[in-house]
VOBA-1610 file (N, C-alpha, C; in pm, whole numbers, padded with zeros to 5 digits, always signed):
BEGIN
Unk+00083-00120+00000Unk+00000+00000+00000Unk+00086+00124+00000Unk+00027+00243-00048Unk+00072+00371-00088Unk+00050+00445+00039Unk+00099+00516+00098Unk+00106+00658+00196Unk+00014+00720+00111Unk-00074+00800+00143Unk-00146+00875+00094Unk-00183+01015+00191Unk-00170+01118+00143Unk-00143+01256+00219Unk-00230+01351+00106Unk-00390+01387+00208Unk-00470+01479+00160Unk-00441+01621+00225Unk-00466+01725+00171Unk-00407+01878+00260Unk-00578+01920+00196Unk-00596+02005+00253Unk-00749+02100+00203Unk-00717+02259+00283Unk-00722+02321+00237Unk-00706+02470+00321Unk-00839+02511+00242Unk-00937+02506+00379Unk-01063+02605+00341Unk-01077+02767+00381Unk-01154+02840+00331Unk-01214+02977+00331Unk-01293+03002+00327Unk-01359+03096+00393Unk-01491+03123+00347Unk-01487+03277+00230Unk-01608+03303+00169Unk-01619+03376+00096Unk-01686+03478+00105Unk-01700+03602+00060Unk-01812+03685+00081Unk-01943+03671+00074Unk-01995+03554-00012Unk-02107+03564-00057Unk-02171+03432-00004Unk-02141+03365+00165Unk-02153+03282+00237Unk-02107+03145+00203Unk-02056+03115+00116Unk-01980+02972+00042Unk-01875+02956+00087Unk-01779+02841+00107Unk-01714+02812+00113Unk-01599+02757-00004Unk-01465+02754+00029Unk-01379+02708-00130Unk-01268+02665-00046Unk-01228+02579-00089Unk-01103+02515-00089Unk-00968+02491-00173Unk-00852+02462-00140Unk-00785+02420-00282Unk-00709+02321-00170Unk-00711+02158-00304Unk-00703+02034-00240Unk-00587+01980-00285Unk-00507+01921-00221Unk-00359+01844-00271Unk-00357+01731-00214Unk-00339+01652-00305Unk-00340+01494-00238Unk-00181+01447-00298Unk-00120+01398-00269Unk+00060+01332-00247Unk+00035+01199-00226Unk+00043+01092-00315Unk+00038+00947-00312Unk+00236+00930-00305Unk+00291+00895-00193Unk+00405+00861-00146Unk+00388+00711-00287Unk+00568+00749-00375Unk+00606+00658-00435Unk+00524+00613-00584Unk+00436+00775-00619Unk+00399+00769-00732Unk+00362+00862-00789Unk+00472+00882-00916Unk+00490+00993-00992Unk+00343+01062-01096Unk+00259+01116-00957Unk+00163+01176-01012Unk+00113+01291-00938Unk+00073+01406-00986Unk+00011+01509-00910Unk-00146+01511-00897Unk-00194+01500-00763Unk-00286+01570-00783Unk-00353+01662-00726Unk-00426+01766-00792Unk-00446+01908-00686Unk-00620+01938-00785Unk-00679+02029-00697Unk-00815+02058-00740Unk-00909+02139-00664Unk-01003+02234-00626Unk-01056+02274-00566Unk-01199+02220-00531Unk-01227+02246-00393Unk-01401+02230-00359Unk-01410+02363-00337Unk-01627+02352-00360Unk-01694+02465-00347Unk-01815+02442-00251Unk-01792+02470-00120Unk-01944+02436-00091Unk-02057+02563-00085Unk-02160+02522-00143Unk-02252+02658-00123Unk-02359+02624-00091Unk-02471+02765+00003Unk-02549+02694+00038Unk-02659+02734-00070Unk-02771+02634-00047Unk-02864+02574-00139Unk-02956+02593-00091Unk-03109+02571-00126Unk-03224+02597-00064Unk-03246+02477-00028Unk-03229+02366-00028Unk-03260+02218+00078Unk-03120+02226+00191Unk-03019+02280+00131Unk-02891+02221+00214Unk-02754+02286+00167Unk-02726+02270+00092Unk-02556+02268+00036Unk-02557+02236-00079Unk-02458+02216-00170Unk-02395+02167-00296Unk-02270+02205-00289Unk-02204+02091-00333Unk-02062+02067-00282Unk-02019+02058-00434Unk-01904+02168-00459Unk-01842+02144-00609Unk-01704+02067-00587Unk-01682+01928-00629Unk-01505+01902-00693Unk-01487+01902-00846Unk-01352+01965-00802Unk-01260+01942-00936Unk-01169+01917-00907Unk-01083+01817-00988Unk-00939+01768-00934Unk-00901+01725-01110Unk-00759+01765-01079Unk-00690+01736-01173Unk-00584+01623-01149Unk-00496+01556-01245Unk-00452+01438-01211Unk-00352+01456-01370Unk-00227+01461-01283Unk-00143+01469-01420Unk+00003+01393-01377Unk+00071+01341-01467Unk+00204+01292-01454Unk+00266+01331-01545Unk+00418+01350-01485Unk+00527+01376-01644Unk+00592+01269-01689Unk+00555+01132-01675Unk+00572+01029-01707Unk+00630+01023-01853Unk+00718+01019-01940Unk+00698+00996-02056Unk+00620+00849-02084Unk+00562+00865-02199Unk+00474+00696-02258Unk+00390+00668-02174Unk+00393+00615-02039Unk+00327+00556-01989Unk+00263+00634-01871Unk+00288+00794-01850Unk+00248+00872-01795Unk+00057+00960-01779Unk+00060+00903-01893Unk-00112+00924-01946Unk-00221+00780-01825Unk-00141+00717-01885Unk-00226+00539-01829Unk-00256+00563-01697Unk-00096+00604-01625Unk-00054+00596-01510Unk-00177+00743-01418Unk-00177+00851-01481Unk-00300+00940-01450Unk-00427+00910-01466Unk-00447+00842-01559Unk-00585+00782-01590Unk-00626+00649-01496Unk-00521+00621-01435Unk-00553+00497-01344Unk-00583+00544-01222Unk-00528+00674-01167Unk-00529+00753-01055Unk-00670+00782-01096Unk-00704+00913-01131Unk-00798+00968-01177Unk-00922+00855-01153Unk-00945+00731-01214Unk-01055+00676-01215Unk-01064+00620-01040Unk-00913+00581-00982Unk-00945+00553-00865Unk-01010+00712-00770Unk-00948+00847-00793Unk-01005+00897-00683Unk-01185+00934-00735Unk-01220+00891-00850Unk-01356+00932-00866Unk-01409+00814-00780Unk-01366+00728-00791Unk-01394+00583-00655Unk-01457+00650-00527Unk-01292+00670-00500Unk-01262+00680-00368Unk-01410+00846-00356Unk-01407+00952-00419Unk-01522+01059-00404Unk-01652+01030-00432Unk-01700+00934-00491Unk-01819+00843-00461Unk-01861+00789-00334Unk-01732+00659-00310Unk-01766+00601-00151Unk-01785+00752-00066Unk-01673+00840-00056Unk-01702+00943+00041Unk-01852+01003+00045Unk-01882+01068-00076Unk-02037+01122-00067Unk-02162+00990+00003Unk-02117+00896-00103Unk-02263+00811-00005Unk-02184+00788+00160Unk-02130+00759+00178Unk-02045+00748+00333Unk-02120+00920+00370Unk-02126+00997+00362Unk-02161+01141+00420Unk-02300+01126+00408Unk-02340+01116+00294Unk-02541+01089+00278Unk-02588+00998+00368Unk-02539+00886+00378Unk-02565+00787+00519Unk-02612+00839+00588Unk-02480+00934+00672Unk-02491+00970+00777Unk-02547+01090+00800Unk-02568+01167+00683Unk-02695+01265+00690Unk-02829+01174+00723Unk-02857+01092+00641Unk-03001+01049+00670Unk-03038+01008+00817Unk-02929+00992+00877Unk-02970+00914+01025Unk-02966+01027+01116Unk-02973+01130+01052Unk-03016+01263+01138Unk-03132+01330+01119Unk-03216+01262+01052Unk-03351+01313+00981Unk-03432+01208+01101
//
């Protein structure tokens, strides 16, 4: 298994939202990735914006190697949201 090291530095904004800018460091693999959240509020609740980017300077095999990342953290930001919706619902 990989070390894995998320950073998030949030803010708030003038216009009551929140923003972030996100860096994640997978120890022992030549890939970056960085991206911002947006949370704002909504008339039921919130809406939460990601974007993340996912790049390597890999020559040749540097594309694959991002695209393999990339599909895992859309994984991994799936499980998280239903893991959070869960546990919203059991507060209703």
């Amino acid at each position: 298994w990989n070390t894995v090291e998320q950073t998030e530095q949030w803010r708030r904004l003038d216009d009551g939202a929140y923003a972030a800018d996100i860096g994640i460091h997978i120890a022992n693999v030549p890939v970056t990735v960085a991206g911002t959240l947006a949370l704002e509020p909504a008339e039921d609740g919130s809406v939460n914006h990601v974007r993340m980017s996912v790049e390597s300077s890999i020559p040749l095999v540097g594309r694959t190697l991002a695209e393999f990342v990339a599909k895992d953290c859309k994984r991994i930001l799936a499980a998280e949201y239903q893991y959070i919706a869960d546990r919203l619902d059991l507060l209703d």
